[in-house]
C-alpha positions in Angstrom: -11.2 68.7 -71.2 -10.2 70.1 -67.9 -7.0 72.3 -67.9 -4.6 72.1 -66.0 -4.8 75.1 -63.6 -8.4 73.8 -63.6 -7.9 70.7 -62.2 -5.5 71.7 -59.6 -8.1 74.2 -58.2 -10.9 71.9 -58.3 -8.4 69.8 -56.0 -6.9 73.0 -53.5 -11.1 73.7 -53.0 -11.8 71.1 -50.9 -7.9 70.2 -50.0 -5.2 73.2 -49.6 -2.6 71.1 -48.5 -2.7 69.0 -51.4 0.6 68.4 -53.1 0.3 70.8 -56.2 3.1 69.7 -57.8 2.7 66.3 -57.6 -0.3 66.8 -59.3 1.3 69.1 -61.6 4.3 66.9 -62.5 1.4 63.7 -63.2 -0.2 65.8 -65.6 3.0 66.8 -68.0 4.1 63.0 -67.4 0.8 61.8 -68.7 0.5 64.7 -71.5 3.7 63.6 -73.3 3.5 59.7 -72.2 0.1 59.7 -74.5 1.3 62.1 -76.8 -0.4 62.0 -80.6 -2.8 58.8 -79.2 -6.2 59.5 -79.8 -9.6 58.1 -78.9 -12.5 56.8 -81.1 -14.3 60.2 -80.5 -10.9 61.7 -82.4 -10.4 63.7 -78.9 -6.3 63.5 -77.5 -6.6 60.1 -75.4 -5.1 62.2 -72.7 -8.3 63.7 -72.2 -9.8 60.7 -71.0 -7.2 60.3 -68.0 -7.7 64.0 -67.0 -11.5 63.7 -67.3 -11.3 60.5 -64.6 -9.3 62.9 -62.2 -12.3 65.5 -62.7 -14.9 62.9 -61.7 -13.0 62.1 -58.5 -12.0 65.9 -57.3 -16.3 65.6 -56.8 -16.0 62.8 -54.4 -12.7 65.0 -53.2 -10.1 62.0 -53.2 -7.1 62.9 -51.6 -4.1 64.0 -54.0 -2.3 60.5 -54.8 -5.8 59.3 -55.7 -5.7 62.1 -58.3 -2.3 61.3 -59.5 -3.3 58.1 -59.8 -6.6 58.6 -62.2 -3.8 60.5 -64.2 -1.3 57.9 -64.4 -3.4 54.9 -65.1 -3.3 54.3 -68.3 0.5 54.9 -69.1 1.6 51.7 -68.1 -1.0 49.8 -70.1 -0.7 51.7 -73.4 2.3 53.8 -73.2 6.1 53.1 -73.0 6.4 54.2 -69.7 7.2 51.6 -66.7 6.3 50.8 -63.5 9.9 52.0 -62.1 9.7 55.2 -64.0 6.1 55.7 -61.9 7.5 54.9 -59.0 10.8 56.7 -59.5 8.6 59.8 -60.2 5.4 59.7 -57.9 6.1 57.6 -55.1 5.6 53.4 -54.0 1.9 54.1 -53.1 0.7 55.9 -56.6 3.3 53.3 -58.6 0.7 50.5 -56.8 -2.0 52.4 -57.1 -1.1 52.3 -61.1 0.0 49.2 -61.3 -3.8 48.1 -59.9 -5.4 50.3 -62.0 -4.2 49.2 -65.4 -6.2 47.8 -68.2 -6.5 44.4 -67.6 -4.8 42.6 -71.1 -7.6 40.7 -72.9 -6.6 37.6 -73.2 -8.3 36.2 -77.1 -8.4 32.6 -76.0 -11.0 32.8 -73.0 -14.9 33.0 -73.8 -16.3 36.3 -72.6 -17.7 34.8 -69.4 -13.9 33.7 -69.0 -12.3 36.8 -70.1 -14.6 38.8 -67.6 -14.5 36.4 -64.6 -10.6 36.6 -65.1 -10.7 40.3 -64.9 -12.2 40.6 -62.1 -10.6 37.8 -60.4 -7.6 40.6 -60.9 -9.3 43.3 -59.9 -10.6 42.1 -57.1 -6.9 40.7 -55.8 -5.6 44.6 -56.9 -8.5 46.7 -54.7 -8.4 44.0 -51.8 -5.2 45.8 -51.0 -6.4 49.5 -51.0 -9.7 50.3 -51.6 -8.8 53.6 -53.8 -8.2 51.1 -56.9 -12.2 50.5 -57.0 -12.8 54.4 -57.4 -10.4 54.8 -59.9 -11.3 51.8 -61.5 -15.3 53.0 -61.6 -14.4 56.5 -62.8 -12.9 55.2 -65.5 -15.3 53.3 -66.4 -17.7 55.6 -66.1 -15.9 58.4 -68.7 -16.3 55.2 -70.9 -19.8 54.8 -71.0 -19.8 58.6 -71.6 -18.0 58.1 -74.3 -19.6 54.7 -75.7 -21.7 56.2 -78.6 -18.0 57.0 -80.4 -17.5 53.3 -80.6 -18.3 52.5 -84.3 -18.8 48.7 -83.7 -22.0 47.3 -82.3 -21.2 44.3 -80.7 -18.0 45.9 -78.7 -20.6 49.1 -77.2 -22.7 46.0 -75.9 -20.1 44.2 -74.3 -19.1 47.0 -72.4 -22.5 48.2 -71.7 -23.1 44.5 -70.7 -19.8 44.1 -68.4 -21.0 47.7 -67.0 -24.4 46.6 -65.8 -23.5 43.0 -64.7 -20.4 43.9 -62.6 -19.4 47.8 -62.6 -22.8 49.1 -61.6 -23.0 46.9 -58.6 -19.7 47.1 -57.2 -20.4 51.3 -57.2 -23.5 50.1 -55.3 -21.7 48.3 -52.9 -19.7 50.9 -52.1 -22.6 53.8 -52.0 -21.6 55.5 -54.9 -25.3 55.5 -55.8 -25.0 58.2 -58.4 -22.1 57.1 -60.2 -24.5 53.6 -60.1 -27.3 55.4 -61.5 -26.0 57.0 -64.5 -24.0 53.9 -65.1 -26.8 52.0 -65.3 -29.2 54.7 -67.3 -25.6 54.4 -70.0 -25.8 50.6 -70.0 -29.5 50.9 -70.1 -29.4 53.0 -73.1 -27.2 50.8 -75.5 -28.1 47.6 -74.5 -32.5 48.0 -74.6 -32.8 51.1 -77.3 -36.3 50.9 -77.8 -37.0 50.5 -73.8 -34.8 53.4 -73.2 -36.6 55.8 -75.8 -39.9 54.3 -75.2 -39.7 55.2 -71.1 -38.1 58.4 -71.9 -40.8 59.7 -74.0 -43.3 59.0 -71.5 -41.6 60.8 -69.0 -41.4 63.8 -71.2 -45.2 63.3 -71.8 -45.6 63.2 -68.1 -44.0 66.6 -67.3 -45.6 68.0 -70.4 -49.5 67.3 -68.8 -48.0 68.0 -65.4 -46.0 71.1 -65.4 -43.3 72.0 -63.1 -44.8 68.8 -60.9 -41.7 67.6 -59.3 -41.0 71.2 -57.7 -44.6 71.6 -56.6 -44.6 68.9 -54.9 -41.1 69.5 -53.6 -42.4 72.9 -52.0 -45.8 71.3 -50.9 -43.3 68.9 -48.6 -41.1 71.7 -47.1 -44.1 73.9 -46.9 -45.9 71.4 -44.5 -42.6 71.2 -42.5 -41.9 74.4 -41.9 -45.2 74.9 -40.9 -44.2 72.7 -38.0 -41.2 74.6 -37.0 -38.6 71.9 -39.2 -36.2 73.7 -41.0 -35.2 71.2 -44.1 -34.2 71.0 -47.7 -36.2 69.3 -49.9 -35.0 67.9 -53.7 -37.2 65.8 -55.9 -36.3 64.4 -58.9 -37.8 61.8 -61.6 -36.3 57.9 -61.0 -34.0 57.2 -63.9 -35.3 55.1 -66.8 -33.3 51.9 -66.0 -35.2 51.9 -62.6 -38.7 52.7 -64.0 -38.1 49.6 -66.6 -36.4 47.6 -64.0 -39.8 47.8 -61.6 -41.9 47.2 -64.5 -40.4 44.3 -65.3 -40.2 43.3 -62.0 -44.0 43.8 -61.2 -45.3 42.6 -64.6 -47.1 46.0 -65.3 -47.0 48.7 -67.6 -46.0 52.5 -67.4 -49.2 53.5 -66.5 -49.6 51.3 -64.1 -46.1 52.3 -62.5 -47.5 54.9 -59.7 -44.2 55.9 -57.8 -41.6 57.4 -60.6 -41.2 60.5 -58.1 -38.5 60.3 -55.6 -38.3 63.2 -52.6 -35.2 63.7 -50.8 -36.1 65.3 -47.8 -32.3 66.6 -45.5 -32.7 67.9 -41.7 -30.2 68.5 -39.3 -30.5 65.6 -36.6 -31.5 62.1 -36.3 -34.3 63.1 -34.2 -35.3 65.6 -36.7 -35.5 62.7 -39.2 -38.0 60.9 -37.3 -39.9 64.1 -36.5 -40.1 64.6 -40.0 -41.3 61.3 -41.0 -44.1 61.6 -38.3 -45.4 64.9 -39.6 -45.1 63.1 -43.4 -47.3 60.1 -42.4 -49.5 62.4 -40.2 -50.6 64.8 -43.8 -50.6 61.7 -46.4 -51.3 57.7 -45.9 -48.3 55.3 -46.0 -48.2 52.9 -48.6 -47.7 49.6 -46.8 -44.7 47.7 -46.8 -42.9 50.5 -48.5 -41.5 51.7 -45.2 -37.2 50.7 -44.3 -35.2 52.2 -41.9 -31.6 52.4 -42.8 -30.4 54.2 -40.2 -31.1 51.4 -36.9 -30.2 48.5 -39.7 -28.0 50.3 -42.0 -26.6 49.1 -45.3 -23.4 46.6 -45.6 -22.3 49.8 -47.4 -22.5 52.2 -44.5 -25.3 53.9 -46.4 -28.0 55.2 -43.8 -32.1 57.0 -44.3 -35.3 56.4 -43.8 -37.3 55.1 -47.0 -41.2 55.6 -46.8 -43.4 55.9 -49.7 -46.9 58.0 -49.3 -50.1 58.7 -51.2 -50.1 62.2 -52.2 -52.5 64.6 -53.4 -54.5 63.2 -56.6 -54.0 59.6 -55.6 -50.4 60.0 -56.7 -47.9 57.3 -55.1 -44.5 59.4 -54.1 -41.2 57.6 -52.6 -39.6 60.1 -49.9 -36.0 59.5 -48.5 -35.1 61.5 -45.1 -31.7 61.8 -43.8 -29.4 64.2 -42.0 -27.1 66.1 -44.0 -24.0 63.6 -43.3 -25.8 60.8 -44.1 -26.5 63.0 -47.5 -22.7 63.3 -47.8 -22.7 59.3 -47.0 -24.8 58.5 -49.5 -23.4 60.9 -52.5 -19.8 60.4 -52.0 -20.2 56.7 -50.8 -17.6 55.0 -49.3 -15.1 58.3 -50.4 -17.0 60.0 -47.5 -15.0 57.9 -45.0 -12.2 59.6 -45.3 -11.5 63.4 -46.1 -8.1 64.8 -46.6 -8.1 66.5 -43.3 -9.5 63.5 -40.9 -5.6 62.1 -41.8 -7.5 58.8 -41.9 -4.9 56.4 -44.2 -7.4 55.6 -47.5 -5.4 52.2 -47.8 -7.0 51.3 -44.0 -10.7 51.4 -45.4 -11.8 47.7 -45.1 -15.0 46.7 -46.9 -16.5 43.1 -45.5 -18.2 42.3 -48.9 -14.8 42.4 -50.3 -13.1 40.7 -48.0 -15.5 37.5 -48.8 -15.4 37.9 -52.7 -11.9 37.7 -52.3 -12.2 34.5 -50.0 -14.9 33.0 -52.6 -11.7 34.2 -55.2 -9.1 31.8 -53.7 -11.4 28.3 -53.7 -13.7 29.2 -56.9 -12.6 26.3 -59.3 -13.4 27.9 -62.5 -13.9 31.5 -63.8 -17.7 30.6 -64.1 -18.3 30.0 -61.0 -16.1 32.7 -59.5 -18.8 35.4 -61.9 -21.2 33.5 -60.4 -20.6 33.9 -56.7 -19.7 37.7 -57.2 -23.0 38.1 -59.3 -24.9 36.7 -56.3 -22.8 38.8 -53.7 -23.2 42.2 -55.7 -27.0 41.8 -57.1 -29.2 40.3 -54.3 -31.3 42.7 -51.9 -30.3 42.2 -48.4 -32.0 41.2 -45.0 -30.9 41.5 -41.5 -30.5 38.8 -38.5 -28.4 39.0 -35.7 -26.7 36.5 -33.7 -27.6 35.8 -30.0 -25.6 38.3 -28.5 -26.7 40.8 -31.3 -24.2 40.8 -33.6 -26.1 42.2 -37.2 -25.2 39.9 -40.1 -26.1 40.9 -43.2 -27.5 38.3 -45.7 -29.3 38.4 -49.9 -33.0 38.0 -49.3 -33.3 33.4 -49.8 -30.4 33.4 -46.8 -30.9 30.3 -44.8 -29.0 29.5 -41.2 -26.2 27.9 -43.4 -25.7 31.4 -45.3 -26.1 33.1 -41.8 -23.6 30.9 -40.3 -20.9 31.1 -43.4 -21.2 34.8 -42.8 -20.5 34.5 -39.2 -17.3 32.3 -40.0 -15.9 30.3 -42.6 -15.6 27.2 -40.0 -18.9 27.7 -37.7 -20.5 27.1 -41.2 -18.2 24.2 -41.8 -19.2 22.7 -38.4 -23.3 23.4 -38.6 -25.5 20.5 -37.4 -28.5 22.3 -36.8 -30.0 25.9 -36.2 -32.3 27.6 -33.7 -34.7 30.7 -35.1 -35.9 32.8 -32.8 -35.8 30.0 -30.1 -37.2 27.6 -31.9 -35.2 24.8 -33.7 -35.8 24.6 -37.5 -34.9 22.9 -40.9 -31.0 24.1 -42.5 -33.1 25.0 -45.5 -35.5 27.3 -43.7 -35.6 31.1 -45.4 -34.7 33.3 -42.7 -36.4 36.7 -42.5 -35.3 40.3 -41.3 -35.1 40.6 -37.7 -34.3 36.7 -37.2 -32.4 36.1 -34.5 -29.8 32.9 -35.4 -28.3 30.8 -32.9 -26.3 28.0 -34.8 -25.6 24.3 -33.1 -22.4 23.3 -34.2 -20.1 20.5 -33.8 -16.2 19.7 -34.4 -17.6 16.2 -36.6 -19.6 17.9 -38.9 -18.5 18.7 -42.4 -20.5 20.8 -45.2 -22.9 18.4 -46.8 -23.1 18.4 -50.8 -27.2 18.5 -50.4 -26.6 22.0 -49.4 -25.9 23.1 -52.7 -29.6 22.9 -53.4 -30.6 25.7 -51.2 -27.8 28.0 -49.9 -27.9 31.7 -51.5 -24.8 33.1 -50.8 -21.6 32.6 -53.0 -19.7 32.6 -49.4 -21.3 29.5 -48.7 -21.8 27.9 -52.3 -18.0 28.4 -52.3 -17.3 26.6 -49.3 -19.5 23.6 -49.9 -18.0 23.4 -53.2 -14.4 23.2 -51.9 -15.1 20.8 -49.8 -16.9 18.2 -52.1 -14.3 18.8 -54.1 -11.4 18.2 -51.5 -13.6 14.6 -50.6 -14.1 14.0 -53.8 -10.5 13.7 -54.6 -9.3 12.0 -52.0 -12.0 9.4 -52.1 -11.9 8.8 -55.9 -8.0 8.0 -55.5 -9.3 6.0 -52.6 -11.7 4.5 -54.6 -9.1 3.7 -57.4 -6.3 1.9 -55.0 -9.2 -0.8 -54.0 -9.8 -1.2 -57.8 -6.4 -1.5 -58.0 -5.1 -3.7 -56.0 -8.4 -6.0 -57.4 -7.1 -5.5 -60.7 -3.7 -7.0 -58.9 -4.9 -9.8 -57.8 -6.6 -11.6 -60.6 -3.4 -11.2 -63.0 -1.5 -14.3 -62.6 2.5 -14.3 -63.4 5.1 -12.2 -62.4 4.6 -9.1 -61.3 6.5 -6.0 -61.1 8.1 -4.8 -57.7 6.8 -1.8 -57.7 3.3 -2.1 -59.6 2.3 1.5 -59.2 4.9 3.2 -60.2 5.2 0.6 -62.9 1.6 0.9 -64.0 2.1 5.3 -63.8 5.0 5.0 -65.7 3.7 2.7 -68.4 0.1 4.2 -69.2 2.2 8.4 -68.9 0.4 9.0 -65.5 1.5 12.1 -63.5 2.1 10.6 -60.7 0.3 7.6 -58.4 -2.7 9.9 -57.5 -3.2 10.6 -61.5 -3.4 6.9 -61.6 -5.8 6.0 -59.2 -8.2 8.7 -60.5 -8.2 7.9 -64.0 -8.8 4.1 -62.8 -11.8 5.0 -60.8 -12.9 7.5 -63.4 -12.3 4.6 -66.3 -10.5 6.8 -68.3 -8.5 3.7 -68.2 -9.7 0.4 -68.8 -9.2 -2.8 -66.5 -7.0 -4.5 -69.5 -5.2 -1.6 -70.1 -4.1 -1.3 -66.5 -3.5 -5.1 -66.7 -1.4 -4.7 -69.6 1.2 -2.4 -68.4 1.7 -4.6 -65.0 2.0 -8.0 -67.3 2.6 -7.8 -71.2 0.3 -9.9 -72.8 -2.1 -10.7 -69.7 -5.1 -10.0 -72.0 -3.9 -11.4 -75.4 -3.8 -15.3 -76.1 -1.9 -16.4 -79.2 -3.6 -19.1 -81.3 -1.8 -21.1 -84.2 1.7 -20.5 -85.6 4.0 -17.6 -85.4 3.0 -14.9 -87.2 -0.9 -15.3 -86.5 -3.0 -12.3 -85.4 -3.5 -12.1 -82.0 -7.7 -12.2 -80.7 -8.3 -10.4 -77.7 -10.1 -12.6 -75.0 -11.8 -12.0 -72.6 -10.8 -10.1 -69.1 -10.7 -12.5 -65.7 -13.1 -11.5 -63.7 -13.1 -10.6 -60.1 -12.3 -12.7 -57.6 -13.7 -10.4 -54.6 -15.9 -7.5 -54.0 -14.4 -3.9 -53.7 -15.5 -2.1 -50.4 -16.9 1.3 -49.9 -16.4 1.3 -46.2 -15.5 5.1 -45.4 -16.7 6.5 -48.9 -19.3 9.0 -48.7 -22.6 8.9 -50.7 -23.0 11.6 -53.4 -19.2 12.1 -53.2 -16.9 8.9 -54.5 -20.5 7.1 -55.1 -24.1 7.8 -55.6 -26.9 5.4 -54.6 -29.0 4.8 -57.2 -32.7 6.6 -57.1 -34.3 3.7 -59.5 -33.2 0.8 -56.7 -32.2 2.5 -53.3 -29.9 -0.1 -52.2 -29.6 -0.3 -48.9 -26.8 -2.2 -46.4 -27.2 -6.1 -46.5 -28.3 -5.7 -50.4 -25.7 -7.5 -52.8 -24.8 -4.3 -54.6 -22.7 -3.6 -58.4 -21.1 -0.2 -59.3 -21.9 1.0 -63.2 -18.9 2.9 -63.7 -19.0 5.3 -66.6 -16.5 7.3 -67.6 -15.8 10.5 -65.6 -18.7 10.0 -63.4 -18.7 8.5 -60.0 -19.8 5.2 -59.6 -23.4 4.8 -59.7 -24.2 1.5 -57.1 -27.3 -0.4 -57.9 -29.0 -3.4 -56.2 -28.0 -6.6 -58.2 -31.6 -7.2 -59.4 -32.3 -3.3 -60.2 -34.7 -3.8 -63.8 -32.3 -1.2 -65.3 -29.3 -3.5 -65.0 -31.3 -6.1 -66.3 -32.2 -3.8 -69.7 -28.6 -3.2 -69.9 -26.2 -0.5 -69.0 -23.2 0.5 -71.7 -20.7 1.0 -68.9 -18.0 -1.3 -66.3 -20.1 -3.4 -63.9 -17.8 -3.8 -60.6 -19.0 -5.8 -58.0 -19.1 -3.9 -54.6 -19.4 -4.7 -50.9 -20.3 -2.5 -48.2 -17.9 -2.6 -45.2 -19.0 -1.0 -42.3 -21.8 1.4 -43.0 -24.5 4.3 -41.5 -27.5 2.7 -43.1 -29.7 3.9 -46.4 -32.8 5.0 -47.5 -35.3 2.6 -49.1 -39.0 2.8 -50.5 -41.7 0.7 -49.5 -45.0 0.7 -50.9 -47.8 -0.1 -48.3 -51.1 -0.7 -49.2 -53.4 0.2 -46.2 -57.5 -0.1 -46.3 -59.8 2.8 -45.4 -60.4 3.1 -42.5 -60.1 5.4 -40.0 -56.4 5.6 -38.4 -55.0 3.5 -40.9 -52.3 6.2 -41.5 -51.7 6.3 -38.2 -51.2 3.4 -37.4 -48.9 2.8 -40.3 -46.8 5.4 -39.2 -46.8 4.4 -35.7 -45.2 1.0 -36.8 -42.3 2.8 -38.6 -41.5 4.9 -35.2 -41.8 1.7 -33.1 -39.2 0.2 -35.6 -37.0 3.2 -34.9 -37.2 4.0 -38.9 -37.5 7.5 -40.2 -39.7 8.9 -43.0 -38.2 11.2 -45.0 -41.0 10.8 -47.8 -44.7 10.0 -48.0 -46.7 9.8 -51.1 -49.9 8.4 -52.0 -49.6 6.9 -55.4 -53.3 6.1 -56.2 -56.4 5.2 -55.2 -58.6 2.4 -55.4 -61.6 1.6 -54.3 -61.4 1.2 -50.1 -57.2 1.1 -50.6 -54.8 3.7 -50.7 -51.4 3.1 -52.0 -48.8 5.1 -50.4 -44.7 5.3 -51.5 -42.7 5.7 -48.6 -38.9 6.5 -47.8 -37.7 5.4 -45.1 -34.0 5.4 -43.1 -32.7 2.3 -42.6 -29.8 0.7 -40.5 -29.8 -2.6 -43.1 -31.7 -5.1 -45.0 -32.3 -6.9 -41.6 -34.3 -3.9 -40.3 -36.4 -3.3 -43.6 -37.4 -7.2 -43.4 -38.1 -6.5 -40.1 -40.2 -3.2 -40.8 -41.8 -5.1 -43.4 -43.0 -8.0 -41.2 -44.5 -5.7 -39.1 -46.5 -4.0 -42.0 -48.0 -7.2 -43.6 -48.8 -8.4 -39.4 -51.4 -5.2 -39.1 -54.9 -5.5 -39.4 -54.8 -1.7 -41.9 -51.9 -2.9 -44.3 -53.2 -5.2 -47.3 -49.8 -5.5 -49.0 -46.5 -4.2 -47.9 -43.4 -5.0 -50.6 -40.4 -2.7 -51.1 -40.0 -0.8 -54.1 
């Protein structure tokens, strides 16, 4: 354990102004706050508070930083307060703290819950200053030092697990790629045993048949450029096992297979030199292809800049060479700490971090802790492409992007209002996977909304996030819609007297919340027709028969006396058309409404109606209306153009195919399934006329 004279000159090395009795005074406070407390190693838990300050003099965090790492546990499992803290050490530190402690576990959630909820605070706590995430990772990472003095199994592996899945990443994010590394060889370590010794061993084999091979190879680099008048240092190092099992996996192959476990770090003075260097590299060994990134024109979301190149050295052996100046060294060590030093007087609270910014935006709509792991999952894990935006804005985007991710990253409402998107000039599908280099220019208009059939093929949880809100903002709104028409339906076929007010009367009698709890239950069917007519008119369902005192016998419910519109409802949001009948405007239609489910509308002679459906049939109308989709089956004869011509009399009906399939074979026919866009049942009679009137079409019937 660091002493305390220790500490305070590991600070005063890299920071003589540093406030050395603030430091000092966090360090008795934290000594006697902890007092007899003790860790599952059976070292003084103060240790573990000083031994997080240690890990962040290296990254040379200014002094309240330090204080901080000292203090942060006391609140959670000490007596002392937050008004003692920041009585003692200040308003920044006492929020510093205060974002810094434990999170209490709450038994109830799951563990997807407990750790989604977590971070949902943790993110809230570092959105504010940035200085909470380092704290936050060097504490975690003296944990997974300290795992193995854990005695129970299944608590080391939920730690290791939480480590990998979120920790890990978010010191990626930030450059700290290190601190990632050795996180993720900890994690590694308890969570795949028998991977971790198995790689392990082979790497010891390796140096055993090889020697000193990593430094001769080392020295064969800065030989060759120093022979070309470069002056630069040159490290080499083995890739840690989690990234040698990680590839393997990856690639499907096995160790031996796994050519590249080498990495070279090659450091000159200037970004020409780094060039220069990567010229005289390529020039003495082959390039692998495709291996080759530069991160210094494109650099990382991160801020993290090199060139990455891998080459075919001597024996035929595959080596992965980094280049960088020596601040982009610093960059890359110290991570996002690197943007500010003690003596640039640069405010640490000021350091902004984009990828934050949106997992805090994806924090306020995400409807469930799931889905908010989810999104950050997807925002921390996926490798990242570059496209820029016709004036050349960069935008970065996970590797799957499409023009919807690209334009949810450009803004939360330009992706709201997308209609369309041009590629490099060219105009393409939404769903289109966008590659580096891509430049976006998205067609946008103020009547658009996000479409649920997004969900299917956006990648980022920016964009997931905002679809998702807003289905679920239409949903709402339309299913208490829905349920005022079914409603006032419900109204209408009681007969008698009927209250004044028969919403509120109907909320108050079946313990609604209010009206909108109401409706949505209705068009939900978590209550039934007769039990909505019951609490408007006593007895509206019930008959007596015989004397007083007879049992009552349910009969049954009136039925309705008009269709229920879906005028102004949208498809897949209040109501899904029905894949096994595609009804279509003109088509009498029914609604199947199940419970909790949106109404499922089917044509009246759909064959699954007619084999029975365990669910409220309500009959439905459909008010003004953008058309549908139907399938037709054509039969056409063999013969040359037939296709052609078939398709030429959709596009002379003004009727888009959105799906084509040829079902089967026979003989000279071909039988092809077609979807089609429609405005009504008027212009598929129509469409269908015009089929069975061509010479090529031997039957035309809709599906």
């Amino acid at each position: 354990m660091l002493r305390q004279y220790e500490l305070i000159e590991k600070v005063r090395a890299y920071d003589p102004e540093a406030d050395e009795a603030l430091i000092n005074r966090a360090y008795v406070f934290s000594m006697k706050a902890h007092g007899a407390q003790v860790r599952a190693s059976g070292d003084p838990y103060f240790s573990h508070p000083i031994e997080v300050a240690g890990i962040l003099t290296d990254l040379k965090l200014d002094d309240e930083t330090i204080v901080t790492a000292i203090l942060h546990d006391t609140i959670e499992d000490t007596v002392a307060t937050h008004e003692q803290i920041e009585n003692l050490f200040g308003e920044n530190v006492a929020r510093l703290v205060d974002g810094v402690t434990k999170l209490s576990k709450v038994e109830a959630m799951s563990e997807s819950e407990r750790a989604a909820e977590n971070l949902r605070k943790f993110l809230l706590a570092l959105s504010g200053d940035i200085r909470v995430l380092l704290v936050k990772l060097a504490d975690r990472l003296h944990n997974m030092r300290t795992l193995h003095h854990i005695p129970k199994e299944e608590k080391r592996r939920r730690i290791a697990r939480e480590t990998m899945d979120i920790y890990a990443p978010l010191a990626e994010r930030i450059g700290m790629y290190e601190m990632m590394k050795e996180m993720q060889t900890l994690a590694f370590k308890e969570l795949e045993p028998d991977a971790y010794a198995s790689i392990t061993r082979r790497l010891e084999q390796l140096n055993e048949q090889g020697g000193d091979l990593v430094n001769r190879i080392g020295l064969n680099l800065q030989l060759h450029l120093e022979d070309h008048g470069m002056s630069a240092e040159v490290t080499g190092r083995e890739k840690h096992p989690y990234s040698i099992w990680k590839k393997m996996a990856e690639r499907h192959i096995s160790f031996e297979q796994l050519s590249d476990v080498m990495a070279f770090r090659v450091i000159v003075d200037t970004v020409d030199d780094v060039y220069r260097a990567l010229g005289l590299i390529h020039q003495r060994w082959p390039m692998v292809p495709g291996r080759y990134k530069d991160f210094i024109s494109t650099p990382k979301r991160n801020g993290y800049r090199s060139l990455h190149t891998s080459v075919i050295h001597d024996s035929n052996m595959r080596i992965e060479i980094q280049i960088r100046t020596r601040e982009m060294h610093e960059q890359a060590e110290r991570g996002l700490a690197a943007h500010w030093a003690y003596k640039e007087g640069k405010p640490a609270a000021d350091i902004k971090v984009p990828w934050i910014s949106d997992l805090v935006e994806i924090l306020d709509h995400a409807a469930s802790p799931e889905e908010l792991l989810e999104h950050t999952r997807m925002a921390m894990y996926q490798d990242r492409i570059f496209a820029f935006t016709p004036k050349g804005e960069l935008i970065q985007l996970p590797k799957g992007a499409t023009p919807v991710d690209f334009a949810y990253a450009v803004h939360t409402d330009l992706g709201d209002q997308t209609v369309g998107a041009k590629v490099n000039g060219r105009v393409v599908p939404l769903r289109t996977l966008l590659d580096n280099g891509d430049q976006v220019d998205i067609l946008a208009s103020e009547s658009q909304h996000p479409q649920p059939s997004w969900l299917r093929f956006v990648a980022t949880g920016k964009a997931r996030s905002a679809v998702r809100r807003f289905v679920r903002q239409k949903e709402a709104g339309e299913t208490i819609e829905l349920g005022r028409k079914i409603f006032q339906e419900i109204v209408e076929r009681l007969e008698g007297d009927l209250p004044k007010d028969p919403v509120k009367t109907a909320a108050r009698a079946l313990m609604m919340d209010d009206e909108d709890a109401l409706m949505k239950a209705i068009a939900r069917r978590r209550l039934t027709d007769e039990a909505v007519m019951e609490a408007l008119v006593p007895g509206s369902t019930t008959e007596k028969k015989g004397l007083l005192g007879r049992r009552r016998k349910k009969r049954k419910t009136p039925g309705q006396r008009q269709a229920i519109s879906i005028k102004g409802l949208t498809a897949g949001v209040a109501y899904d058309l029905a894949e096994c009948c595609h009804p279509i405007p003109g088509d009498r239609i029914v609604g199947v409404r199940g419970e909790d489910e949106a109404i499922d509308v089917h044509v009246i002679g759909c064959d699954k109606l007619a084999n029975g459906v365990d669910a409220d049939w309500i009959d439905l109308s459909w008010g003004e209306s953008d058309g549908g989709t139907a399938r037709i089956t054509v039969v056409l004869r063999d013969v040359a153009g037939a296709l052609g011509e078939m398709a030429g009399i959709f596009g002379a009906k003004d009727a888009n195919i959105v799906n084509l399939q040829l079902a089967h074979r026979d003989g000279s026919f071909h039988t092809f399934h077609v979807d089609v866009e429609l405005h009504d049942l008027a212009h598929l009679h129509a469409i269908i006329a015009a089929l069975r009137a061509s010479d090529v079409v031997s039957q035309a019937d809709r599906i």
